[in-house]
C-alpha positions as CSV (number, residue, x, y, z in Angstrom):
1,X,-79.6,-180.5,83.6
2,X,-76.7,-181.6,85.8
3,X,-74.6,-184.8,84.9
4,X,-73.9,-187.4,87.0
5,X,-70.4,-186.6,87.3
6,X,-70.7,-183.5,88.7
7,X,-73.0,-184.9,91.3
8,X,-70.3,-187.4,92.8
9,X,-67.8,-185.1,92.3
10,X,-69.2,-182.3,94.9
11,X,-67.5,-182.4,98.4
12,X,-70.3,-184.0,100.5
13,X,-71.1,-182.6,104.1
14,X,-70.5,-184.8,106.6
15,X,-69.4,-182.7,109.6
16,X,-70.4,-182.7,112.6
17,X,-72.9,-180.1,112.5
18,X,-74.7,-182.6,109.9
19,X,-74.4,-185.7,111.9
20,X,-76.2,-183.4,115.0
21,X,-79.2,-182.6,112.7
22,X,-79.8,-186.2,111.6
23,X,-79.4,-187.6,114.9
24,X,-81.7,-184.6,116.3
25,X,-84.1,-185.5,113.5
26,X,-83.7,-189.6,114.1
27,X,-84.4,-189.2,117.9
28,X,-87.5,-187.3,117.7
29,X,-88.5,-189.6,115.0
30,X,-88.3,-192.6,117.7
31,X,-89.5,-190.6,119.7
32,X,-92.6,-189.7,117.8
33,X,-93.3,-193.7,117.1
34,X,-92.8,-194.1,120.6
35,X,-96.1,-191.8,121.5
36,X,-97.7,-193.1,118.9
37,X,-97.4,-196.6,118.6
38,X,-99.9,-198.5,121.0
39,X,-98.1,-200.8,122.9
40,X,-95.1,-198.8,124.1
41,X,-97.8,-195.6,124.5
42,X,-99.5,-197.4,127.4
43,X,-96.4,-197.7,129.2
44,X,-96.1,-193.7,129.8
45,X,-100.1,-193.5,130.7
46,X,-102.0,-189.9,129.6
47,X,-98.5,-188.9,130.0
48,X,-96.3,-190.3,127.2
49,X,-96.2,-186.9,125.0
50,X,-93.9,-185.7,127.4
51,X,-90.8,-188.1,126.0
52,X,-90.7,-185.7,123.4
53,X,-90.1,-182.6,125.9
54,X,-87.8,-184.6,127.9
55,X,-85.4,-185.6,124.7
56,X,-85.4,-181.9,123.9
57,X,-84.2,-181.5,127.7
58,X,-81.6,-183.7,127.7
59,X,-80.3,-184.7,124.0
60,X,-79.2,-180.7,123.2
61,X,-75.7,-181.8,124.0
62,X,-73.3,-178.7,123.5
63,X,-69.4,-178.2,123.5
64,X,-68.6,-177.2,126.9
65,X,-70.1,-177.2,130.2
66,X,-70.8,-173.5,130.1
67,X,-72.8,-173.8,126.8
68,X,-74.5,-177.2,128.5
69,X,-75.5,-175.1,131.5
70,X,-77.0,-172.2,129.8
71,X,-79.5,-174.5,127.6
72,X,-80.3,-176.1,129.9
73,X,-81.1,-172.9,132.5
74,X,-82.7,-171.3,129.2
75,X,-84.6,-174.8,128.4
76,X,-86.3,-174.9,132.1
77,X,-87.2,-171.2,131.9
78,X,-89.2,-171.4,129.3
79,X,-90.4,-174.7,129.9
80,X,-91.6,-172.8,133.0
81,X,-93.0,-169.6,131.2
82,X,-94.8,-172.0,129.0
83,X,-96.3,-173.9,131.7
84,X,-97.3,-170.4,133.7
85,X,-98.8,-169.2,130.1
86,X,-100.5,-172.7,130.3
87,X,-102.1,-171.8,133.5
88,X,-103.4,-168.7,132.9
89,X,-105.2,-169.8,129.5
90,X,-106.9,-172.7,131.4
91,X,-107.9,-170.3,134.0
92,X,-109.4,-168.1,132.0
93,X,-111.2,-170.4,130.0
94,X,-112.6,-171.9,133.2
95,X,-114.3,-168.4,134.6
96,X,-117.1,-168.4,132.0
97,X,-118.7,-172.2,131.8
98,X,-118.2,-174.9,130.1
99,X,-120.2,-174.5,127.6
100,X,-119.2,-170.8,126.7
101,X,-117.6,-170.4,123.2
102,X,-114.8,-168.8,125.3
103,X,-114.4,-171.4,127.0
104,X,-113.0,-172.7,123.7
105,X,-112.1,-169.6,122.4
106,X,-109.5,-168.9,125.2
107,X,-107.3,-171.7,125.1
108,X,-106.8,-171.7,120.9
109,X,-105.4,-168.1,121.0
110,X,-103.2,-169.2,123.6
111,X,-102.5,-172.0,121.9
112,X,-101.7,-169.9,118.9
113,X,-99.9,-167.1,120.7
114,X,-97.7,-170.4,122.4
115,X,-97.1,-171.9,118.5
116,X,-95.6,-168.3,117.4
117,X,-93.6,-167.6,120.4
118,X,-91.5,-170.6,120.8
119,X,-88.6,-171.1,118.8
């Protein structure tokens, strides 16, 4: 069992690499309520998820320039893979029918195979 003394005696980590992850953690919290919460929801349409990918876009905030430039060349690359990968799976799920079990099939291993590849 640990006493209380030790406890306040530890060095506490409050650099800035811990003020990034709570901020980072905060935002998409707001962000979350945001797409969730009715009133504000309306506001973005069928189309308020996407406050999420747009915080990721723009919050990663790095040291320099170069560092700001390659995340963000990275983060639209991908973004753009994703949406391609997108494409295809609704595509394929289309050829069949609508009622075809790949037709549902289709887009969850994508969906998987999306979950697994990203970060």
């Amino acid at each position: 069992m640990f006493s209380l003394s030790t406890l306040r005696t530890a060095p506490r980590q409050t650099g800035l690499a811990n003020r990034r992850a709570i901020a980072r953690i905060l935002s998409t919290l707001l962000c979350c309520l945001v797409v969730a919460i009715r009133p504000f929801s309306t506001y973005g349409g069928p189309y308020a998820f996407l406050v999420i990918t747009v915080k990721e876009l723009i919050f990663a905030i790095q040291e320099n320039l170069a560092q700001q430039l390659e995340g963000t060349v990275l983060n639209v690359m991908g973004a753009l893979f994703a949406i391609g990968v997108s494409t295809l799976a609704k595509y394929l799920a289309n050829i069949p029918g609508t009622n075809a079990v790949m037709a549902r099939t289709v887009p969850a291993i994508f969906l998987v195979f999306i979950t697994f590849v990203g970060e």
